[in-house]
BAKEMAR-35768 format. One line per field, with one value per residue: residue number from 1; x, y, z of N, C-alpha, C in turn. Coordinates in pm, whole numbers, padded with zeros to 5 digits. Layout:
BEGIN
num	NUM	...
n.x	X	...
n.y	Y	...
n.z	Z	...
ca.x	X	...
ca.y	Y	...
ca.z	Z	...
c.x	X	...
c.y	Y	...
c.z	Z	...
END
This chain:
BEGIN
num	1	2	3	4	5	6	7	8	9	10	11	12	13	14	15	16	17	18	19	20	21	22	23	24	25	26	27	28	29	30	31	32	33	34	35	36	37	38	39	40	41	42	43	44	45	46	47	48	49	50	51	52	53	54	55	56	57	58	59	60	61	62	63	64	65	66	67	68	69	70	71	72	73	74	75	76	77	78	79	80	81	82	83	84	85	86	87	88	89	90	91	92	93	94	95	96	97	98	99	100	101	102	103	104	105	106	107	108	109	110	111	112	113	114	115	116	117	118	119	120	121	122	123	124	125	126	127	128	129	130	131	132	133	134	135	136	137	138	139	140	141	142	143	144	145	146	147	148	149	150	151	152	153	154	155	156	157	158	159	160	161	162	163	164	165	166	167	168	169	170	171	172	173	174	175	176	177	178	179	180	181	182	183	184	185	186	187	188	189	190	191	192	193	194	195	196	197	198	199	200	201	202	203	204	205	206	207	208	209	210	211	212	213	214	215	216	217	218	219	220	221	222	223	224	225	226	227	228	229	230	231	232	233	234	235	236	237	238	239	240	241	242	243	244	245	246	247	248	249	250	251	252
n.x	00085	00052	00241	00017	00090	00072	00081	00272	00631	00586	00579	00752	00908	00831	00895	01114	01233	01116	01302	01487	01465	01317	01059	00976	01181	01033	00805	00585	00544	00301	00129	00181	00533	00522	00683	00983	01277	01628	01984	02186	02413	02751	02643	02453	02334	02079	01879	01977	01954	02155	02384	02460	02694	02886	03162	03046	02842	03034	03200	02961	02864	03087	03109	02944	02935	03190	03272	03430	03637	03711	03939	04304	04467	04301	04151	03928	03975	04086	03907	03687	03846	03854	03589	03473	03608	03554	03274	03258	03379	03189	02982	03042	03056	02794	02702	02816	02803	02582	02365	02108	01894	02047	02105	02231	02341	02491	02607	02729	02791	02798	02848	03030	03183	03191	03118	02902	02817	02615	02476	02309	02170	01871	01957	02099	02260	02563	02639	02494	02562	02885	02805	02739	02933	03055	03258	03404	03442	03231	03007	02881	02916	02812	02632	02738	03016	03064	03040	03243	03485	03435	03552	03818	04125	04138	03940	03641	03361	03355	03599	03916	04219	04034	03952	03982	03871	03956	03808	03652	03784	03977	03864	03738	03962	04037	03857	03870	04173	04086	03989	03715	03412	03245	02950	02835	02538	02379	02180	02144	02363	02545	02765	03001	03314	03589	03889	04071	04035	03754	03460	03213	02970	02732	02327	02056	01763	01507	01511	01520	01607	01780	01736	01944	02215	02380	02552	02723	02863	03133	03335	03580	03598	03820	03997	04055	04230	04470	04407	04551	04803	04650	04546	04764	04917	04676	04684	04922	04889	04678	04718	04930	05270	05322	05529	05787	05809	06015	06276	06238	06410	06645	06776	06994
n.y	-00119	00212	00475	00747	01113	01459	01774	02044	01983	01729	01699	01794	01596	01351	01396	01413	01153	01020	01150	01035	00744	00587	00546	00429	00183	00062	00018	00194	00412	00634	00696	00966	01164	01479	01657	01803	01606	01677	01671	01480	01439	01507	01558	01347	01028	00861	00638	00302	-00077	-00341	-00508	-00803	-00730	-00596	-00406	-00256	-00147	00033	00161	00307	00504	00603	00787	00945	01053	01186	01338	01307	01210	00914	00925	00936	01140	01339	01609	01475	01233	01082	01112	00920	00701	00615	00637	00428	00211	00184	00164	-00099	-00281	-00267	-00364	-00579	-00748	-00721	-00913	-01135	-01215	-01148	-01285	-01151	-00904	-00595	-00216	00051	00409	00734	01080	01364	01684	02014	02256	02136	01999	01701	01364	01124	00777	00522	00155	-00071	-00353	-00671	-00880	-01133	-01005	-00933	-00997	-01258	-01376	-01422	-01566	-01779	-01918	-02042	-01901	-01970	-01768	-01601	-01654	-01609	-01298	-00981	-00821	-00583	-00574	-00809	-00670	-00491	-00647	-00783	-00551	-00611	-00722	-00984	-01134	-01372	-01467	-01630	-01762	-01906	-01979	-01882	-01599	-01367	-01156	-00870	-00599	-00480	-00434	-00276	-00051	00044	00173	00372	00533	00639	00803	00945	01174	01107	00889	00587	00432	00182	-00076	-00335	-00613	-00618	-00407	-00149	00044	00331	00445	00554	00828	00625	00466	00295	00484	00522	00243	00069	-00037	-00083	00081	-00065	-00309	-00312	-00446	-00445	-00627	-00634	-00557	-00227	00049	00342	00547	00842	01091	01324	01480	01679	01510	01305	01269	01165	00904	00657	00675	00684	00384	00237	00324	00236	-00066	-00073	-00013	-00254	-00464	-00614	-00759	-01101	-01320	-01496	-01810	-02065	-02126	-02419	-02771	-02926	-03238	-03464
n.z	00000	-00075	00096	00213	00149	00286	00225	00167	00186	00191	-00070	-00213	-00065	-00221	-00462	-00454	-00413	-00667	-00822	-00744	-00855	-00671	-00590	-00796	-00836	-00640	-00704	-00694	-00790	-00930	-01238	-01501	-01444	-01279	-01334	-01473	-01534	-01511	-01671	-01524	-01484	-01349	-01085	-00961	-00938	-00966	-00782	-00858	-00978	-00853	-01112	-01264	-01388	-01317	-01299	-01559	-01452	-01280	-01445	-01539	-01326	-01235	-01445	-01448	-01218	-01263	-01500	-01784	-01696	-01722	-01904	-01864	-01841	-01789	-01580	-01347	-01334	-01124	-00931	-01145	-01122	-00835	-00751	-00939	-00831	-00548	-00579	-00764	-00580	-00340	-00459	-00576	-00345	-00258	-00484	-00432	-00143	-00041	-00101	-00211	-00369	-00476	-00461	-00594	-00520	-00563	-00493	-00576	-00342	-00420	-00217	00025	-00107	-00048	-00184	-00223	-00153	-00151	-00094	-00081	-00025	00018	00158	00344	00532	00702	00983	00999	00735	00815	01052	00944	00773	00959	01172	01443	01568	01559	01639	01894	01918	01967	01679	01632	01649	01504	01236	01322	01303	01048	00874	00860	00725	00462	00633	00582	00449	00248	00277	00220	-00023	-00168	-00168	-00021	00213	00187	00025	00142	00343	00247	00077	00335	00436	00221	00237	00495	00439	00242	00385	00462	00599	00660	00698	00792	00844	00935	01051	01312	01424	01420	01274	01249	01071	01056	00952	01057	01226	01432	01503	01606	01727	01772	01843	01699	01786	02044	01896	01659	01388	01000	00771	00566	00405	00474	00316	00354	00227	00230	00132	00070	-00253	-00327	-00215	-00395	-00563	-00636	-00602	-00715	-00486	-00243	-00305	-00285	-00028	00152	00104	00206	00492	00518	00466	00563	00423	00395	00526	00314	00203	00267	00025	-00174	-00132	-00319	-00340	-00407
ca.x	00000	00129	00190	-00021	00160	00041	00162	00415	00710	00580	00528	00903	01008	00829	00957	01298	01203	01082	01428	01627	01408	01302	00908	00958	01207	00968	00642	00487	00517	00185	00089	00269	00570	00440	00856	01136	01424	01729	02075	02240	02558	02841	02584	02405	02313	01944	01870	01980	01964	02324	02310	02547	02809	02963	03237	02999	02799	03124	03183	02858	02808	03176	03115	02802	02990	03319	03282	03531	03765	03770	04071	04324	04499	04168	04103	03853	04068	04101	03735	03695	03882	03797	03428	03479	03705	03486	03137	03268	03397	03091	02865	03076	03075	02657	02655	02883	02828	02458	02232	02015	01925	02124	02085	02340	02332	02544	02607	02844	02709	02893	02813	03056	03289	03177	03147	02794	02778	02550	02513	02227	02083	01811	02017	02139	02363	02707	02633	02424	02683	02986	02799	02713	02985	03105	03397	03333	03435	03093	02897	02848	02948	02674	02593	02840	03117	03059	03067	03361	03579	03453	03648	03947	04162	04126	03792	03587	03244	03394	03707	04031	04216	03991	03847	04077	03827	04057	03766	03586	03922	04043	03769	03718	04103	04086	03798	03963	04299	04034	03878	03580	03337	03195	02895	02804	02443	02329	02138	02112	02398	02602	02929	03087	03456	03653	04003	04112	03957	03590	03461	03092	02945	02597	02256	01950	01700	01368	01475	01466	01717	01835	01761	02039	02363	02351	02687	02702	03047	03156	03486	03593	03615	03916	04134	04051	04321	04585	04372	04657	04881	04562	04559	04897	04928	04567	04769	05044	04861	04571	04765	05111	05343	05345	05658	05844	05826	06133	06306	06271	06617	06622	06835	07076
ca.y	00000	00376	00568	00893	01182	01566	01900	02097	01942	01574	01700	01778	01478	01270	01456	01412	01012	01008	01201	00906	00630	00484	00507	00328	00017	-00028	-00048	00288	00511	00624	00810	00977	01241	01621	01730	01764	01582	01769	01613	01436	01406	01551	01591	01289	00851	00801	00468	00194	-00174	-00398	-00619	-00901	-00691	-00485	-00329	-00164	-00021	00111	00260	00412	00571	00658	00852	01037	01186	01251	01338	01313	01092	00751	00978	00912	01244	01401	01640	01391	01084	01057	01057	00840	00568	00639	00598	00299	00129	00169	00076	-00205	-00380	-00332	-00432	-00744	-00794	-00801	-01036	-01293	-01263	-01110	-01377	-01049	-00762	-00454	-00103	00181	00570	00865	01220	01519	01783	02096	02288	02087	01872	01588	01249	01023	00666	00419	00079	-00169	-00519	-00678	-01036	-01238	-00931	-00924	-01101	-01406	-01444	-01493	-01712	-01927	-01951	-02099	-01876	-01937	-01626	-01489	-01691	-01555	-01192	-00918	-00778	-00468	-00632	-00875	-00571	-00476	-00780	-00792	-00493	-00672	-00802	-01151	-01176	-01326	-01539	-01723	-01855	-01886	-01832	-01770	-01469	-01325	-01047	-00726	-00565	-00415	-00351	-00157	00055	00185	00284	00451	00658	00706	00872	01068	01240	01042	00848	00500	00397	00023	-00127	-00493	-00699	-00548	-00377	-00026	00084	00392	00400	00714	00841	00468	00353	00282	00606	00454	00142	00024	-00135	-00021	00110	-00103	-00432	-00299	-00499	-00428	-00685	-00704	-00430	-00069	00057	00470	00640	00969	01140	01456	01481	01713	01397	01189	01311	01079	00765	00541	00652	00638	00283	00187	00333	00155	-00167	-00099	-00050	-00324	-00622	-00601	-00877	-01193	-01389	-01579	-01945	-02096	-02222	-02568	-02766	-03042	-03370	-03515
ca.z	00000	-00125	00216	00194	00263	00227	00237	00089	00238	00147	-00210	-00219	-00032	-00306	-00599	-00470	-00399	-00781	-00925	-00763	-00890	-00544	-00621	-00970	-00808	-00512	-00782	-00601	-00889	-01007	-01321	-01503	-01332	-01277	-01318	-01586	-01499	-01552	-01620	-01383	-01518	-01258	-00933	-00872	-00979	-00952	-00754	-00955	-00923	-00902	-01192	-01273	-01473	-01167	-01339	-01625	-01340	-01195	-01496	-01600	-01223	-01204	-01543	-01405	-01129	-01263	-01629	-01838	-01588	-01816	-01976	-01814	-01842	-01709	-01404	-01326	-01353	-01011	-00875	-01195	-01066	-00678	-00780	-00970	-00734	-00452	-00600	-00742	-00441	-00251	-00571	-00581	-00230	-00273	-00552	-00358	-00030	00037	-00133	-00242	-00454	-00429	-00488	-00501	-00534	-00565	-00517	-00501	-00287	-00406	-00121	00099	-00196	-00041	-00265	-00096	-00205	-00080	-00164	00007	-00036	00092	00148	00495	00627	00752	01054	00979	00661	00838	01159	00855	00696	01024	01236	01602	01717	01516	01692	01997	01908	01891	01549	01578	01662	01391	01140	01326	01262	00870	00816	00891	00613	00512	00713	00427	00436	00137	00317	00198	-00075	-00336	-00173	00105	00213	00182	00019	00268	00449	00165	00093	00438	00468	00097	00245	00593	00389	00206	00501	00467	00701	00607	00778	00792	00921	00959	01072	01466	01458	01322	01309	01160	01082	01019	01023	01068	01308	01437	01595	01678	01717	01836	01782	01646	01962	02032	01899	01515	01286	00887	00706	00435	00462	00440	00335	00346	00232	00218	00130	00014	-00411	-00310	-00219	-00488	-00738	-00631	-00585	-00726	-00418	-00184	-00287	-00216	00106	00211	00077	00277	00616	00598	00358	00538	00307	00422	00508	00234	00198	00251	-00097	-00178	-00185	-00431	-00305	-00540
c.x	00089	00111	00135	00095	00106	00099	00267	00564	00685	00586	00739	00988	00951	00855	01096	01285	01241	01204	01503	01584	01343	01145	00885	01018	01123	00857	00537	00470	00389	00132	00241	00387	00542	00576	00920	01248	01499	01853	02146	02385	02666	02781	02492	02340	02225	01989	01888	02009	02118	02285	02472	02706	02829	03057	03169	02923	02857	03099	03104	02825	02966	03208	03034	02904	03157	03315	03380	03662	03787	03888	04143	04403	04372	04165	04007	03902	04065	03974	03708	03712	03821	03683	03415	03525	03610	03299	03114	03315	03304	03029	02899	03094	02870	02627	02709	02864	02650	02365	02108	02023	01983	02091	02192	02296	02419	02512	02734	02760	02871	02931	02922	03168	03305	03088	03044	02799	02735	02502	02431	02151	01980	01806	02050	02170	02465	02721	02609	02520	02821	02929	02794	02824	03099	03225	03302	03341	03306	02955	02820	02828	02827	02718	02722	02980	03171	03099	03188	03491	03547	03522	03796	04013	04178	04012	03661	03475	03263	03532	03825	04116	04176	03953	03904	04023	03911	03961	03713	03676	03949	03987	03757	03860	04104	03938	03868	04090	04210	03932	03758	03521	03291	03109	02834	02683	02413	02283	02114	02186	02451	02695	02961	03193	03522	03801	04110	04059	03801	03548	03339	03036	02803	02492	02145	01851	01588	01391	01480	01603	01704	01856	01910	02184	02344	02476	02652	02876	03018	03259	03498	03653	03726	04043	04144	04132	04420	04544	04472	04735	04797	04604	04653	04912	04821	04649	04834	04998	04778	04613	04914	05179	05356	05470	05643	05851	05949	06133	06269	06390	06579	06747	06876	07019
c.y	00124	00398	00667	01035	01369	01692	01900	02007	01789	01559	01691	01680	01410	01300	01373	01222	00934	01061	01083	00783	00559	00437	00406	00196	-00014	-00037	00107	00357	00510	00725	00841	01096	01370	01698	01708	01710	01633	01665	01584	01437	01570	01603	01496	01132	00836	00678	00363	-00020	-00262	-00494	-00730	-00813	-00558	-00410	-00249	-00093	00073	00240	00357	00541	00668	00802	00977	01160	01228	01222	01339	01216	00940	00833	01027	01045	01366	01473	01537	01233	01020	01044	00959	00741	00538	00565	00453	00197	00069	00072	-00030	-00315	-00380	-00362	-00571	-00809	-00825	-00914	-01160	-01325	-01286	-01217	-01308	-00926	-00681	-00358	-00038	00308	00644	00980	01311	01615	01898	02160	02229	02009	01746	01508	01164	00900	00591	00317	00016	-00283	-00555	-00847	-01050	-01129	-00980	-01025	-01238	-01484	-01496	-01576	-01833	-01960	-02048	-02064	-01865	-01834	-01517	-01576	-01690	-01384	-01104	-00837	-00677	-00490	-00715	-00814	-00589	-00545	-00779	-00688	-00483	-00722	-00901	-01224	-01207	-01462	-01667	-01819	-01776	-01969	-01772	-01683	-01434	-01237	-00940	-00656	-00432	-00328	-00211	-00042	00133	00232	00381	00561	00689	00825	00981	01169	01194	00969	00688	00470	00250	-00029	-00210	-00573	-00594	-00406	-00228	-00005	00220	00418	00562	00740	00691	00406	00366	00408	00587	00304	00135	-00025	-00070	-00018	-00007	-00262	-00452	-00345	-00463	-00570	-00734	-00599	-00334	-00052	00225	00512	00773	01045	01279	01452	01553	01619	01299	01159	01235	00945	00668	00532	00625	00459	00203	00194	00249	-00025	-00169	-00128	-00180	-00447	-00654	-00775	-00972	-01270	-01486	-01674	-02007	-02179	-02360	-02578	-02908	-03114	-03463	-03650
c.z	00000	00034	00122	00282	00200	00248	00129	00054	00186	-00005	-00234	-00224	-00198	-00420	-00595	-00503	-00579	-00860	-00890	-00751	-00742	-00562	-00707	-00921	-00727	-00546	-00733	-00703	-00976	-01126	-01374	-01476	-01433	-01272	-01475	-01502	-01590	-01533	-01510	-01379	-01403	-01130	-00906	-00968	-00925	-00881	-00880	-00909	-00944	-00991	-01150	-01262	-01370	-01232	-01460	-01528	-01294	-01249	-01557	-01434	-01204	-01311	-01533	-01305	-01117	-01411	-01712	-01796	-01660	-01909	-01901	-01731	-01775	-01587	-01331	-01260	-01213	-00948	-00922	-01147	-00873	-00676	-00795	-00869	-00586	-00481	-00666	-00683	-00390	-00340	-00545	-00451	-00185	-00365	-00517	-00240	00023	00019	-00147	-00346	-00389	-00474	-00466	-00602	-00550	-00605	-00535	-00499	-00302	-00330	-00006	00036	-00132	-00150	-00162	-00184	-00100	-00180	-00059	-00068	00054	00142	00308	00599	00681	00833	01032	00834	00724	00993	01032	00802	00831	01131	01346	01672	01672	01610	01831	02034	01902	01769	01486	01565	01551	01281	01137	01260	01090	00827	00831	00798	00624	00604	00574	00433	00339	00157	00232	00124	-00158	-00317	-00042	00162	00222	00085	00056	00329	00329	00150	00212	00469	00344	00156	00333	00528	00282	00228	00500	00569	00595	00708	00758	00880	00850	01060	01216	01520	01330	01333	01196	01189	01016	01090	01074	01183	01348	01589	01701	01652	01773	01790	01835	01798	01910	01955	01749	01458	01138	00869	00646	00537	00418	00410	00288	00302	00186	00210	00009	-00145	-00421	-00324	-00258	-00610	-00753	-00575	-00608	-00553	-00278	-00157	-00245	-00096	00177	00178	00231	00455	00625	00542	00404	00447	00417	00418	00374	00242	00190	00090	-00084	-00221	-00259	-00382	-00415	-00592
END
C-alpha cells in the first residue's frame, strides 16, 4: 500500500524520492511524473539496481559523477577511478556474499565537496553471513562487533584463498585517507569508521534490525586526485606482506 503523505514538504520529499528512482524500483510510482528531470551528469546517480556486470555499473556511475575521468589524463581521472574502485567492491561484495538484490546511489554535494555513495541489499547481512559460513568467534558476538571484525583483512564469508576479504578492508582505509566516514548497518547492529579507526558502534533502539547491509560512504572529491597513491598506502597498512616461503632444496 502507497503511504499517503500531504503537504508541501511531502510534495518535495516525493519529488525528490521520484528524481532518484526509489518510487519506480519499489512499484509505487503512479501516473505519469508532474517534473522535468534535468541532467544528472556531474551531481548525482538516480537509484539503480546492481546487476550481474559490476564493473559496467562502476563505470557508468563513475562517469556520471566525474565526467570526463575515463581519460586518463583528465582532471577527473582521479574521482573516476575512486568511484569505480569503490562501487565495485561493494557491488561485488553483494553479488557474492549477500544472497540479495542490491541497490546503489550517488552524489556530489557541491556545497561541501563531499562524494555520498550508498550501496544496500536486501540479502542475509554481515552477521548471519559470516555465523554461517562458520567462524566461532561470530557466533556468539553481537551484530556490531561482527561488522567490526569484517572490516578486517582476510575476514571473508567465502574462506580462503579464493576470496581473502581485503575488500571491505580496503575501501574503508581509501575513504579514511580521504577524510571520509563510512557507515556500515546490519542486521542489529552499526558501526561507523573514520580516520582509521571505528569512531561509533551500536545497535539499532527497540529491537529494530536491517535486514540485508547498508553501506554509506563519504569522502571529500578534493582527495581523490591521487587515488593510485591512496591505494597503495591503504595496501600498505591493511595487507602487510606476508613472510616468504622458505626455498625448496632439491636432493641429489
Amino acid at each position: 500500500m502507497e503511504t499517503q503523505v500531504v503537504g508541501l514538504d511531502a510534495c518535495l520529499i516525493r519529488n525528490y524520492l521520484r528524481r532518484m528512482n526509489l518510487l519506480r524500483l519499489c512499484g509505487w510510482e503512479r501516473g505519469a511524473e508532474a517534473f522535468m528531470r534535468h541532467d544528472s551528469q556531474g551531481r548525482f546517480v538516480p537509484l539503480a539496481e546492481i546487476p550481474h556486470q559490476v564493473d559496467d555499473l562502476g563505470a557508468q556511475i563513475a562517469l556520471c559523477i566525474a565526467p570526463g575521468g575515463e581519460d586518463y589524463e583528465h582532471a577527473n581521472a582521479g574521482l573516476y577511478d575512486t568511484a569505480w574502485y569503490l562501487i565495485t567492491e561493494m557491488a561485488n561484495n553483494v553479488r557474492q556474499h549477500s544472497r540479495g538484490i542490491g541497490f546503489v546511489a550517488a552524489q556530489i554535494t557541491l556545497s561541501d565537496g563531499y562524494v555520498r555513495i550508498a550501496i544496500a541489499d536486501g540479502g542475509c547481512g554481515i552477521p548471519a553471513s559470516l555465523k554461517d559460513a562458520g567462524f566461532p568467534w561470530a557466533q556468539d558476538l553481537p551484530d556490531e562487533d561482527i561488522i567490526e571484525r569484517a572490516m578486517v583483512a582476510r575476514v571473508s564469508s567465502k574462506g580462503q584463498p579464493a576470496n581473502e576479504g581485503v575488500g571491505l578492508s580496503l575501501s574503508s582505509r581509501i575513504v579514511d585517507l580521504m577524510g571520509g566516514h563510512m557507515l556500515i548497518a546490519s542486521g542489529a547492529g552499526t558501526v561507523i569508521r573514520g580516520g582509521g579507526t571505528v569512531l561509533k558502534k551500536g545497535r539499532f533502539e527497540n529491537g529494530n534490525r536491517f535486514p540485508g547491509t547498508l553501506i554509506a560512504i563519504s569522502f571529500l572529491q578534493s582527495e581523490a586526485a591521487d587515488f593510485d597513491s591512496k591505494l597503495h598506502k591503504a595496501k600498505e597498512l591493511e595487507i602487510p606482506l606476508r613472510a616468504i616461503p622458505a626455498s625448496a632444496i632439491f636432493q641429489p
